[in-house]
C-alpha positions, 0 to 999 in steps of 0.5 A: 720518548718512545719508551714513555709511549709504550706505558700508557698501553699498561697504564689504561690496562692496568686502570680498565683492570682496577675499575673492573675489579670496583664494580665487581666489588660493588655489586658483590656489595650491594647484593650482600646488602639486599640479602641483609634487608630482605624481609621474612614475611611468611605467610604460614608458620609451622611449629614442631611440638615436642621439646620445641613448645613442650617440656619433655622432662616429665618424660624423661622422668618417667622414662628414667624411672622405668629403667630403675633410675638411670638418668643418663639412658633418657637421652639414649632413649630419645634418640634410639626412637629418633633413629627407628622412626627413620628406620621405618622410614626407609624400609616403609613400615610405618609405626606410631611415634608413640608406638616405637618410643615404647619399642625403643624403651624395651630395647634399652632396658633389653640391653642394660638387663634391666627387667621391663614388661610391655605394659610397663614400658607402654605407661611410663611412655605414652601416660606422660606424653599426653600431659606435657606443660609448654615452656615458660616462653612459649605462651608469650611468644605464641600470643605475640606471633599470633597478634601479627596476623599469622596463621600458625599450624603445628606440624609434628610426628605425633598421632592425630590423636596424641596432638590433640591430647598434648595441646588440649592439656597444654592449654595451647590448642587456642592459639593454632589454626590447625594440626597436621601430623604425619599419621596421615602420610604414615613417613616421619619428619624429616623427610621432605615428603613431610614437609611438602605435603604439609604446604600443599594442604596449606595451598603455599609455596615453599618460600612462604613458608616457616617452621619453628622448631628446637630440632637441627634434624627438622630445620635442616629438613624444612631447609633443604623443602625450601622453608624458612627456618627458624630455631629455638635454642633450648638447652642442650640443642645445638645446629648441625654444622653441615647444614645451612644456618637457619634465617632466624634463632634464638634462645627461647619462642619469644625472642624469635616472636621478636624477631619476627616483629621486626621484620613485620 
């Protein structure tokens, strides 16, 4: 008998245990569930422009062209002008968008002994940059957002005037409530500057906040501000796996306008 005794101390232990380890379970339950169920309702959406709302391949086959054909150095290219507008970044010398894209060409074409005047570089980069035409997608997909009542703002590298230009040509300008560019604070995206300042002149908080945009470097970016994030998969785009997942993602703009109107 003394023996049967000396198990209930364990038994109501071991129960105590198992009843403990339930509501953990529980609770780690139900705040996945929450997490599952809450809204994204942001009060202002950002859009990047470049590649996320317009078709670069103009571009690209301008910049080809320029340096006699050779296709497979226009992605190069891209990311060179990506790499030095970070350059100018950290060394706070700021140049144009458009202004190092040329750079960039003449130091390709410097490399690959490929002869290129300043001139000819400057208009094989800035002439098609100024008339780009939007995805098939995105005019749809802008007209659905704008229709849930958002106030939609394009955020981007580009000179003031430079998104003035693509969206007048673009026939997109009538859909946004307005247009910052980081001309104003001279620092590219993705630094968090950028994106800090663009809340405040939006008078919103982080959390209230959204970009869209075709970009890893800029969802990670407006991640890490404290934005939601929402990413347009266009072909040849992929996320960067160290950073976190974007809270919405989809293949073009209109999907992700429809996600948007689920949540609405």
């Amino acid at each position: 008998m003394p023996r049967r005794n000396s198990l209930i101390p364990r038994c109501n232990t071991f129960i105590v245990g198992l009843l403990i380890s339930i509501s953990l379970m529980s609770g780690l339950a139900f705040s996945q569930d929450s997490d599952l169920n809450k809204k994204i309702k942001p009060k202002v959406i950002f859009f990047d422009v470049n590649e996320t709302l317009l078709d670069l391949g103009n571009v690209g086959k301008s910049v080809s062209k320029a340096l006699g054909g050779r296709d497979e150095l226009v992605p190069y290219w891209f990311t060179t002008m990506l790499h030095y507008s970070l350059v100018g970044n950290v060394m706070g010398e700021y140049n144009s968008f458009g202004e190092i894209g040329i750079a960039s060409l003449e130091m390709i074409a410097n490399q690959q002994n490929i002869k290129l005047t300043p001139e000819q570089a400057r208009i094989a980069v800035l002439t098609p940059f100024r008339d780009l035409e939007p995805h098939k997608d995105v005019v749809e997909g802008l007209k659905k957002i704008r229709a849930m009542g958002y106030t939609m703002i394009t955020l981007t590298n580009s000179s003031d005037a430079g998104i003035a230009a693509q969206l007048k040509n673009a026939n997109l300008a009538q859909y946004f409530d307005g247009s910052l560019t980081v001309q104003n604070l001279q620092i590219f995206k993705p630094d968090l500057k950028v994106y800090q300042w663009a809340q405040k002149e939006m008078n919103v908080a982080p959390e209230d906040a959204m970009l869209i945009a075709a970009h890893a470097w800029d969802i990670a970016g407006a991640d890490k501000a404290g934005w939601k994030t929402a990413f347009i998969l266009r072909p040849g785009k992929a996320l960067y796996p160290l950073s976190d997942k974007p809270d919405l993602t989809g293949k073009d703009l209109i999907e992700i306008a429809n996600q948007l109107e689920s949540q609405h």
